[in-house]
BAPAPA-521814 format. One line per field, with one value per atom (N, C-alpha, C, CB): residue number from 1; atom name; x, y, z. Coordinates in steps of 0.001 Angstrom, whole numbers, plus 500000, padded with zeros to 6 digits. Glycine has a CB too. Example, Ala and Ser with C-alpha at 12.3 -4.5 7.8 and 13.67 -1.06 7.14 Angstrom:
n	(1; 1; 1; 1; 2; 2; 2; 2)
atom	(N; CA; C; CB; N; CA; C; CB)
east	(513190; 512300; 513200; 511308; 512850; 513670; 512900; 514084)
north	(494310; 495500; 496700; 495527; 497750; 498940; 500030; 499402)
up	(507800; 507800; 507800; 509046; 507080; 507140; 507870; 505725)
This chain:
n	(1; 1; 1; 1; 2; 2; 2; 2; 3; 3; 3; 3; 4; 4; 4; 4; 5; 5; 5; 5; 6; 6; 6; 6; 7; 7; 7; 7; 8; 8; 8; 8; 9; 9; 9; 9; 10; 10; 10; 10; 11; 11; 11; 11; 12; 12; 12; 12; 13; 13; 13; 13; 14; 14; 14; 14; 15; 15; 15; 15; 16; 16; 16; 16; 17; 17; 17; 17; 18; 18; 18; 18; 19; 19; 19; 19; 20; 20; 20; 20; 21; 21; 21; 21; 22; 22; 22; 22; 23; 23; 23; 23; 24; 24; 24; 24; 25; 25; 25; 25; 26; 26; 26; 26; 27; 27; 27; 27; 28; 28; 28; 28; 29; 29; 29; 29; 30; 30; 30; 30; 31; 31; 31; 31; 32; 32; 32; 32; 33; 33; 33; 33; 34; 34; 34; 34; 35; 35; 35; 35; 36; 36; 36; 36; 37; 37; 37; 37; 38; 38; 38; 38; 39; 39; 39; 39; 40; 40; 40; 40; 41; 41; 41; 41; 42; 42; 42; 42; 43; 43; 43; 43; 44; 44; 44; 44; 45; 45; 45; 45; 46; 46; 46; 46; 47; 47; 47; 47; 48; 48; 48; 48; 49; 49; 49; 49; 50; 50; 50; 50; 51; 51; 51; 51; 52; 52; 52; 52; 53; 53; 53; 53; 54; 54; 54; 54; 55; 55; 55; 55; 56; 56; 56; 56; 57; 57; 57; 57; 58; 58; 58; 58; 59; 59; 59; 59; 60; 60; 60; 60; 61; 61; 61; 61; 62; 62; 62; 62; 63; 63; 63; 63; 64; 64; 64; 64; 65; 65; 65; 65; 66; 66; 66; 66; 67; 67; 67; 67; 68; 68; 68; 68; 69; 69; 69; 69; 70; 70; 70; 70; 71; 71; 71; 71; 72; 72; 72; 72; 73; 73; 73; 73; 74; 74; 74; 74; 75; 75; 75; 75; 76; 76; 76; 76; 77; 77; 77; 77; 78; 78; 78; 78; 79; 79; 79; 79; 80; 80; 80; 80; 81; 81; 81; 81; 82; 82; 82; 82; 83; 83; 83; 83; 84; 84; 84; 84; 85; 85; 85; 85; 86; 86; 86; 86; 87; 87; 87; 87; 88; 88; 88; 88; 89; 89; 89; 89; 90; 90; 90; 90; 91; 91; 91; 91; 92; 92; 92; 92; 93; 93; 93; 93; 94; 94; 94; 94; 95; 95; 95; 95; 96; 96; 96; 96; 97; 97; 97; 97; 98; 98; 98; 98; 99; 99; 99; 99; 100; 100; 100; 100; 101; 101; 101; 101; 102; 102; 102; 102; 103; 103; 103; 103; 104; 104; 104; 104; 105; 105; 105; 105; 106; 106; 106; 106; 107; 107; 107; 107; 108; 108; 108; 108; 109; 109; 109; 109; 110; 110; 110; 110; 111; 111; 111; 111; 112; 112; 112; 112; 113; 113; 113; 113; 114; 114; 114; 114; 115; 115; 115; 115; 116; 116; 116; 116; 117; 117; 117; 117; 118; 118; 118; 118; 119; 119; 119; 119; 120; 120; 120; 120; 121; 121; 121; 121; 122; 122; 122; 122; 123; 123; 123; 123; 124; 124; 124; 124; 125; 125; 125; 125; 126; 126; 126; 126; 127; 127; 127; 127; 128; 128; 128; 128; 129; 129; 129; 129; 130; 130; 130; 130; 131; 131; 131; 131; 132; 132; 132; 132; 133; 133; 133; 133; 134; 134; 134; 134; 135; 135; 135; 135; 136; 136; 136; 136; 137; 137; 137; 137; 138; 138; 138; 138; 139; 139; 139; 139; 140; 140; 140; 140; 141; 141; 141; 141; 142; 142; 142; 142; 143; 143; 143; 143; 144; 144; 144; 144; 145; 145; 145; 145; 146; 146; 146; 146; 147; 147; 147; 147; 148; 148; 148; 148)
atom	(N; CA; C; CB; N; CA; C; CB; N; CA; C; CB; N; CA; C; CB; N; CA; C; CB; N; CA; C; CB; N; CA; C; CB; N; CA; C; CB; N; CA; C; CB; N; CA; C; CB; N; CA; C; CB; N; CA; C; CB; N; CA; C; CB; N; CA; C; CB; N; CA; C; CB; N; CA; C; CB; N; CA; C; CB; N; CA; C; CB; N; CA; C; CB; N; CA; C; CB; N; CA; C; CB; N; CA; C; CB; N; CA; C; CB; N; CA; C; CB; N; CA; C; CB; N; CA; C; CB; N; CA; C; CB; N; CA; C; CB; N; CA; C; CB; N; CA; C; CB; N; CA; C; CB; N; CA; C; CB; N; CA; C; CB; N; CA; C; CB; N; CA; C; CB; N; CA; C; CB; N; CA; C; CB; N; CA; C; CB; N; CA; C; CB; N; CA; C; CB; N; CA; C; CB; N; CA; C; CB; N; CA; C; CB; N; CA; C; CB; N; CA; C; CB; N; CA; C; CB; N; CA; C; CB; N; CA; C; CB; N; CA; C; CB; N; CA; C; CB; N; CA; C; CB; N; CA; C; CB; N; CA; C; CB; N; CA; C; CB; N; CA; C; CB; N; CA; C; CB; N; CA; C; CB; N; CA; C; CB; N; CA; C; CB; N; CA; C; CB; N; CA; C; CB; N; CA; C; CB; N; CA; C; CB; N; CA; C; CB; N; CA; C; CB; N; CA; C; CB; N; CA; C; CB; N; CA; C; CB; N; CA; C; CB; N; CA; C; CB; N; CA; C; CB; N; CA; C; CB; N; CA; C; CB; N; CA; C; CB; N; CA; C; CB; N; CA; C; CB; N; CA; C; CB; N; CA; C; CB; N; CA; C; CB; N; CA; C; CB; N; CA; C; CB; N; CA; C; CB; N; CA; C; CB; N; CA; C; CB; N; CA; C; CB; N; CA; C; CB; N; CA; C; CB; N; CA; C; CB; N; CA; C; CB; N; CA; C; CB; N; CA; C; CB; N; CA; C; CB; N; CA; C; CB; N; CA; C; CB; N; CA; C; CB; N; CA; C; CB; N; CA; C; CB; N; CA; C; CB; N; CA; C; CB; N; CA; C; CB; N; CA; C; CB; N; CA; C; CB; N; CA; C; CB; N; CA; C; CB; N; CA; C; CB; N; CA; C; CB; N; CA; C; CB; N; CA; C; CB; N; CA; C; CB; N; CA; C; CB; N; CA; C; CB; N; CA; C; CB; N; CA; C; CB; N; CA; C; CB; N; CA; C; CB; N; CA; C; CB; N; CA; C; CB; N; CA; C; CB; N; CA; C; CB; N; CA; C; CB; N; CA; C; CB; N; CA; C; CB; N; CA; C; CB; N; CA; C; CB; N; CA; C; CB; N; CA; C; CB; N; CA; C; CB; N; CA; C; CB; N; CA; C; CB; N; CA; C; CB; N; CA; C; CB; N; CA; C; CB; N; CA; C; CB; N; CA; C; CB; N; CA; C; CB; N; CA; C; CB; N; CA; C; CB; N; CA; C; CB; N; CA; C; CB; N; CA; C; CB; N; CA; C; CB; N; CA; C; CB; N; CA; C; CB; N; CA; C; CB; N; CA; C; CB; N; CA; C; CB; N; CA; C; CB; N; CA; C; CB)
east	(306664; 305988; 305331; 304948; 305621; 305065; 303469; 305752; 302892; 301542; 300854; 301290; 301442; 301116; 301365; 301841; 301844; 301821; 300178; 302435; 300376; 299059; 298515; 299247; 297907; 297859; 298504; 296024; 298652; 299616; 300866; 299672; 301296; 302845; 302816; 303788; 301650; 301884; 301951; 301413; 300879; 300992; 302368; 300131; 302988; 304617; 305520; 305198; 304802; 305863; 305932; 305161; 304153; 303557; 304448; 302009; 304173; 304899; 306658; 304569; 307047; 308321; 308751; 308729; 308240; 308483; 307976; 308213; 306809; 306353; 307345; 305866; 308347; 309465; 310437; 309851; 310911; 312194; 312119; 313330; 311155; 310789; 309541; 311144; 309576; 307973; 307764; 307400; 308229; 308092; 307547; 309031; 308854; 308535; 308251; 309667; 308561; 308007; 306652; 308656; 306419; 305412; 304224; 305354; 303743; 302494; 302331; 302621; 303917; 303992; 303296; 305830; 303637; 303186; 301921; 303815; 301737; 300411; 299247; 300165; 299676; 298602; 298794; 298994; 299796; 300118; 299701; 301373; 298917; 298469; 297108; 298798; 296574; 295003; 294649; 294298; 295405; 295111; 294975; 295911; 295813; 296113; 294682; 297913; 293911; 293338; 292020; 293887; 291817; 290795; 289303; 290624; 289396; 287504; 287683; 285934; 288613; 288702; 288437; 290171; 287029; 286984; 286997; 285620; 288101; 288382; 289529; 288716; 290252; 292003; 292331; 292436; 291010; 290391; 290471; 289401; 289383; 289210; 290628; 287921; 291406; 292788; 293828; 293212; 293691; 294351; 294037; 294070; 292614; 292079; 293046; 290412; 292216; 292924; 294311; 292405; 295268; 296405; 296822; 297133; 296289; 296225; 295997; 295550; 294822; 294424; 295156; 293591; 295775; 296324; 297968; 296248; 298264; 299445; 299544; 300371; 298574; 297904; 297814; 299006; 297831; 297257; 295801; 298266; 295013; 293716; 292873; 293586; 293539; 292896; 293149; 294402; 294227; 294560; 293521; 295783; 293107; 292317; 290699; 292742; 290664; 289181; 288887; 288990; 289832; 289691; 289964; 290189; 290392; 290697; 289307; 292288; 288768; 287389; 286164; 286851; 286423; 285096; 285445; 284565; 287072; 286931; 286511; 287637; 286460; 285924; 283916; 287144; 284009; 282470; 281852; 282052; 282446; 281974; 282073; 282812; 282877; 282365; 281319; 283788; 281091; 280436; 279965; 281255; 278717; 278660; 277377; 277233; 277412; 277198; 277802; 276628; 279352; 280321; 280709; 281672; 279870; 280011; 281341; 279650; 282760; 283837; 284138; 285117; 283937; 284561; 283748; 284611; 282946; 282008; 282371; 280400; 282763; 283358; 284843; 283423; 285450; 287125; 286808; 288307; 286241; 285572; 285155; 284730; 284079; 283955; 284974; 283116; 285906; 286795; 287863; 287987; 288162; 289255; 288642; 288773; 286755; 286401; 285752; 285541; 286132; 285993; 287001; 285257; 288542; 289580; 290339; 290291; 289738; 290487; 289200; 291031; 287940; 287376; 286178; 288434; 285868; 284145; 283620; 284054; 282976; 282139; 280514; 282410; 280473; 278934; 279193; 278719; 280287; 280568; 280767; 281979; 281491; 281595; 280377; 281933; 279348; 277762; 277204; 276633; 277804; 276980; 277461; 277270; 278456; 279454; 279092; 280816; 278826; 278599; 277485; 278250; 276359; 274874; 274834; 274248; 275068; 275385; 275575; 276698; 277323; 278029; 277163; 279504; 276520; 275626; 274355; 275383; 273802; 272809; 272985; 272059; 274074; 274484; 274900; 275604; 275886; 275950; 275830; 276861; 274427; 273712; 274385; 271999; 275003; 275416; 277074; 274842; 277725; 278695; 278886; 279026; 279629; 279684; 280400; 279841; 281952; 282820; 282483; 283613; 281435; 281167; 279910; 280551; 279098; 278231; 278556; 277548; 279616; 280295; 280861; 281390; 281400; 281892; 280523; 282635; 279413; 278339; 277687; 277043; 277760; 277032; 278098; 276604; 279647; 280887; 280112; 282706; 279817; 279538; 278807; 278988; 277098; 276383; 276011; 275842; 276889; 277305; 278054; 278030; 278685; 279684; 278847; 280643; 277780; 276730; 275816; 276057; 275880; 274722; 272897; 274356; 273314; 271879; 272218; 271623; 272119; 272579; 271633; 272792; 269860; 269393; 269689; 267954; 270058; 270253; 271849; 270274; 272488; 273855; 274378; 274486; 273488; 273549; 272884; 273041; 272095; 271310; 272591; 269485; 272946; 274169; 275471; 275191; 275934; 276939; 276544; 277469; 275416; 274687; 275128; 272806; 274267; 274402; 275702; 273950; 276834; 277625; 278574; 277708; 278133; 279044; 277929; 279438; 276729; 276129; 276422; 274832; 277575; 278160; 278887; 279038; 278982; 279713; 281432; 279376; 281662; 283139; 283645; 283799; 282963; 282931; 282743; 281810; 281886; 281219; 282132; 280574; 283631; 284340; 285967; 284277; 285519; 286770; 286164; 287043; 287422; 287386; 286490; 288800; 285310; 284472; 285082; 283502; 284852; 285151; 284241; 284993; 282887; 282097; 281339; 281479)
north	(883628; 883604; 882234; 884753; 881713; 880169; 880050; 879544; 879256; 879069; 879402; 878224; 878719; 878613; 879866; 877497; 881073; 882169; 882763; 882962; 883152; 883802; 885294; 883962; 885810; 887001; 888123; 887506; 888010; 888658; 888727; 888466; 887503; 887587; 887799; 885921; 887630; 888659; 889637; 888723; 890475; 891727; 892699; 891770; 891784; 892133; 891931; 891281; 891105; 890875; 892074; 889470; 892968; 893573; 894722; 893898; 895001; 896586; 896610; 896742; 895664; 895589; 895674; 894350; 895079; 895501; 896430; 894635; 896616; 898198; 899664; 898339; 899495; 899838; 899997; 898822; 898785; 898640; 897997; 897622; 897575; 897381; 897402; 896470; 898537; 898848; 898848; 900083; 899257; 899142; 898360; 899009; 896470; 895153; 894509; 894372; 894108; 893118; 893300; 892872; 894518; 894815; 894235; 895812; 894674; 894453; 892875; 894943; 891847; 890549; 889710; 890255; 890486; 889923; 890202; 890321; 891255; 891445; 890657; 892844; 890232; 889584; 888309; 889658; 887619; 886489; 886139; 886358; 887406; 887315; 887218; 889182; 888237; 888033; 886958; 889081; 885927; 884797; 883627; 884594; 883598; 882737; 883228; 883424; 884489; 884633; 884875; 885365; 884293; 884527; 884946; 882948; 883778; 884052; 883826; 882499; 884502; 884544; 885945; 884047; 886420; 888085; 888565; 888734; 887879; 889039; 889317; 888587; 888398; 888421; 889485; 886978; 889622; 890460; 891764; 890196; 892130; 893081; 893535; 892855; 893085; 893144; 893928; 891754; 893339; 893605; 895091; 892594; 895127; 896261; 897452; 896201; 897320; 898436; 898541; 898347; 897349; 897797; 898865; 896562; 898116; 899249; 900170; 899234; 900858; 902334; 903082; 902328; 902107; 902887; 903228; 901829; 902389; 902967; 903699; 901925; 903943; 905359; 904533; 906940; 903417; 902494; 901949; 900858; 903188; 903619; 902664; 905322; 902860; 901677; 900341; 901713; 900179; 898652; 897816; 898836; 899100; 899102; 899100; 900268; 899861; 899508; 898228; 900304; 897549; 896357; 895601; 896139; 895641; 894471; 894442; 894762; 895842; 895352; 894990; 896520; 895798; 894852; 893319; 895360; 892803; 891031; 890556; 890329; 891343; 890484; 891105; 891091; 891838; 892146; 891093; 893888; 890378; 889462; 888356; 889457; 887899; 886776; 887306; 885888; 888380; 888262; 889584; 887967; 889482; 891396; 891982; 891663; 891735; 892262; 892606; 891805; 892470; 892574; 894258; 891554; 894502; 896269; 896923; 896811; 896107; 896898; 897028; 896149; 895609; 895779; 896817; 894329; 897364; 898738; 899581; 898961; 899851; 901097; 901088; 901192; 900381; 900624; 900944; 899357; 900713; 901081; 902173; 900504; 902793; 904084; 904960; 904388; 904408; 905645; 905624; 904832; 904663; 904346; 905764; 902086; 904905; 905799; 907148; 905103; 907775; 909185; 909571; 909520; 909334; 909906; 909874; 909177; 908871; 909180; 909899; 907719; 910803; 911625; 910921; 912163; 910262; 909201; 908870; 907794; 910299; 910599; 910135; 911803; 909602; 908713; 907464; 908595; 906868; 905451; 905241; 905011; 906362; 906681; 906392; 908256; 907419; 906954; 905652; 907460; 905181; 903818; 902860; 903098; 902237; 901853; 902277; 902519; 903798; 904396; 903467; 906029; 904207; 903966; 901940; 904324; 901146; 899800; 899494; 899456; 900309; 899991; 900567; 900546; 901437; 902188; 901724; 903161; 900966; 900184; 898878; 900030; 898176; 897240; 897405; 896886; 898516; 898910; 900216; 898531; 900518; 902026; 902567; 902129; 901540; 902303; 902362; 901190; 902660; 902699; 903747; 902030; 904876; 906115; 906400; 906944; 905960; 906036; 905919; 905493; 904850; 904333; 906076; 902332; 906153; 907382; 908392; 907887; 908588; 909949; 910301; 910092; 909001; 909013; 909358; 907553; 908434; 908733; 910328; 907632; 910777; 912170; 913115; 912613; 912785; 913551; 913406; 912632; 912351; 911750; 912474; 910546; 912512; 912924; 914389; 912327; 915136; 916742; 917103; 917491; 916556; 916506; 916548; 915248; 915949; 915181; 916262; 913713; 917134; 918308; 917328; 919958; 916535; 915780; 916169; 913958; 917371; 918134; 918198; 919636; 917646; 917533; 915943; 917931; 915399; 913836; 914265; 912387; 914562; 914676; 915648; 914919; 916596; 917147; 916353; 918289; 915565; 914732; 913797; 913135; 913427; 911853; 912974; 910290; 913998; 914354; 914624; 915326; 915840; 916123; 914199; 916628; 913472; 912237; 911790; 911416; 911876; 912028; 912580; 911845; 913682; 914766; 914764; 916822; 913931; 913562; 912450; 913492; 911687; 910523; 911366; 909259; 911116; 911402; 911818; 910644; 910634; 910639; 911702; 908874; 911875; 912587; 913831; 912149; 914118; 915422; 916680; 915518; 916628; 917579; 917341; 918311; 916790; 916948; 918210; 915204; 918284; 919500; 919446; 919675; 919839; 919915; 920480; 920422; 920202; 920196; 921596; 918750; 921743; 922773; 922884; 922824)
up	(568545; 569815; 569975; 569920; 570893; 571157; 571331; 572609; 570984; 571251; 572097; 571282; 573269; 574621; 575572; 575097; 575099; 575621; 576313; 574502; 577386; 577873; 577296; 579400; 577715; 576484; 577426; 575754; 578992; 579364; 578913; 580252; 578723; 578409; 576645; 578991; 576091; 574771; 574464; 574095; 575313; 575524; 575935; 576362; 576545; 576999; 576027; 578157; 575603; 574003; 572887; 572946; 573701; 572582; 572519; 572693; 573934; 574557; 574339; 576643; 574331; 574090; 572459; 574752; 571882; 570243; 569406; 569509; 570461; 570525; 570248; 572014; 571321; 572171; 571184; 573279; 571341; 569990; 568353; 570594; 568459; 567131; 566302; 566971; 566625; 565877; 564647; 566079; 563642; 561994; 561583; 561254; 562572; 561241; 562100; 560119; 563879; 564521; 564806; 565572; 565253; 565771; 565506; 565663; 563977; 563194; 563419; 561502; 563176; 562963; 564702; 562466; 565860; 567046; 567071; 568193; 566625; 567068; 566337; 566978; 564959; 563778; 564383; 561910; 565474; 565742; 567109; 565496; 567464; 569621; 569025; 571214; 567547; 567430; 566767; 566779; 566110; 565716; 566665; 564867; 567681; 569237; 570058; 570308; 570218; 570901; 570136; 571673; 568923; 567663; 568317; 566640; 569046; 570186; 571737; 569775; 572125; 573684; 573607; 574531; 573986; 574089; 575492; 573414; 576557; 577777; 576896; 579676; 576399; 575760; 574777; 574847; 574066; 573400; 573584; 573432; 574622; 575128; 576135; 575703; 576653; 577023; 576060; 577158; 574542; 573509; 573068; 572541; 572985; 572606; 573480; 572928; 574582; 575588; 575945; 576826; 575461; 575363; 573948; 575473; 572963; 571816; 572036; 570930; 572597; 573301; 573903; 574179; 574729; 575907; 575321; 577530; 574127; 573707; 572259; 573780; 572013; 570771; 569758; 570216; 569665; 568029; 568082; 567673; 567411; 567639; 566538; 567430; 565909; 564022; 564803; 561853; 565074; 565772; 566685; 566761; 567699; 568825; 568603; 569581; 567356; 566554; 566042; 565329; 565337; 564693; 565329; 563732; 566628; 567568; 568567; 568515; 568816; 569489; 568531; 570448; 567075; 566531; 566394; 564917; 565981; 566392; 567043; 566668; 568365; 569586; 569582; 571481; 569052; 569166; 568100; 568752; 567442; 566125; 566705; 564708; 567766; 568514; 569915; 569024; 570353; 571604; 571224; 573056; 570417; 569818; 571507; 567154; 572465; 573666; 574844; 573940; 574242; 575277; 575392; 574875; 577028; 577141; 576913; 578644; 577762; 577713; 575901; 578722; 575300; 573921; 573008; 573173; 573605; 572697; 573237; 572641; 574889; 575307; 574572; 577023; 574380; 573820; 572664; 573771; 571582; 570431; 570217; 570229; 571221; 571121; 571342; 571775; 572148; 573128; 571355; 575424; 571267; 569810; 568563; 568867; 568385; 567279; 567550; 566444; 568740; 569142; 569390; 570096; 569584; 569809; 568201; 571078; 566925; 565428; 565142; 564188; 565727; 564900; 564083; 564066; 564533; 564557; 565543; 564029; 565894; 566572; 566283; 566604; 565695; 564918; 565370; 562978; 565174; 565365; 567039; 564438; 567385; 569084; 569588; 569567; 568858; 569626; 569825; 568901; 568559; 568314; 569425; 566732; 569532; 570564; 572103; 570152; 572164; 573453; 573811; 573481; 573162; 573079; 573771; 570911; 572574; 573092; 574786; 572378; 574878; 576116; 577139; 576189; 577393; 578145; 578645; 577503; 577352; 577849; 578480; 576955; 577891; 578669; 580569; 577817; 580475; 581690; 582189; 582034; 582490; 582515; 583598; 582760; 584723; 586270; 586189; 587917; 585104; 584906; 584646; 584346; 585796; 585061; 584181; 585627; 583602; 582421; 581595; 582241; 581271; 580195; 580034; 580321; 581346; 580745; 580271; 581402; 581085; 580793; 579436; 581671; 578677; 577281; 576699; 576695; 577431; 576309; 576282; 576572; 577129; 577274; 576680; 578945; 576849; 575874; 574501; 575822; 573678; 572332; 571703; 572282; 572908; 572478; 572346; 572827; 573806; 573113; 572002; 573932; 571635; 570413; 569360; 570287; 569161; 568281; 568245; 568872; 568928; 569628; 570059; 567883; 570454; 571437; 572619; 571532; 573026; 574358; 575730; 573935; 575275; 576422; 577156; 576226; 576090; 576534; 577261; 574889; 576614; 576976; 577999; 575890; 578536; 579430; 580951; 578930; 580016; 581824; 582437; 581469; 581164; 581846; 582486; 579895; 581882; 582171; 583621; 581312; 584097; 585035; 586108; 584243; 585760; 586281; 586713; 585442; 585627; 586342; 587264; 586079; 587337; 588616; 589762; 588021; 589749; 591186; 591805; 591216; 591067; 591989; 592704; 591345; 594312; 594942; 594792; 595491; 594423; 594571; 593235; 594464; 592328; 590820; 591092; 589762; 592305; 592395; 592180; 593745; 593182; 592827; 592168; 593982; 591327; 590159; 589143; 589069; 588763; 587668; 586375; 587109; 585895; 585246; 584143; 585777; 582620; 581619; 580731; 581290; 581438; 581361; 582319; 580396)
């Protein structure tokens, strides 16, 4: 992969060897997009959530704490973190991540909503019942299908 690749067109590189060659290219593009993008943490945070979004959850953990080790206040790279270490079953580490991303951006309902998921999980249920509450009084949230 050439240097000068953007992290879009790595990411395409990503999904594609993803695709057809996952075993032996895969691991090799990807150790070769996080070295190119070492301390660019949107590129970062890009990477992360492509990991997420295509179920490589360990990948997606260690790709947002890189970028949290150069910019350890960056909200999305603690929300992908949590969502990563609450969907492999670290639900402690979920909080921690939540907790962070939440305070950083309190008027963000996704980010709340993970946190009030976290913290029922956690059984901190009066906290986690206010945000969830909080979030089904945004309007547009109000009538989707409730989980409880």
């Amino acid at each position: 992969m050439p240097d000068n690749f953007s992290i879009e067109e790595s990411i395409n590189r990503l999904s594609l060897t993803l695709r057809e060659k996952p075993g032996k290219e895969f691991p090799e593009h990807l150790e070769l997009t996080k070295r190119r993008f070492f301390e660019d943490t949107e590129a970062l945070r890009a990477l992360a959530s492509f990991l997420y979004r295509h179920d490589r959850f360990e990948d997606a953990i260690a790709g947002a704490n890189h970028g949290l080790s150069v910019a350890p206040l960056h909200p999305v790279l603690h929300f992908h973190a949590a969502r990563a270490y609450s969907i492999t079953g670290n639900t402690v580490m979920s909080l921690v991540h939540d907790a962070i991303a939440a305070a950083l951006l309190p008027d963000d309902p996704y980010i709340q909503f993970h946190f009030a998921c976290a913290q029922l999980c956690l059984g901190e249920f009066e906290q986690g019942w206010k945000r969830y509450a909080w979030f089904y009084a945004i309007p547009e949230f109000r009538n989707r299908v409730r989980c409880c």
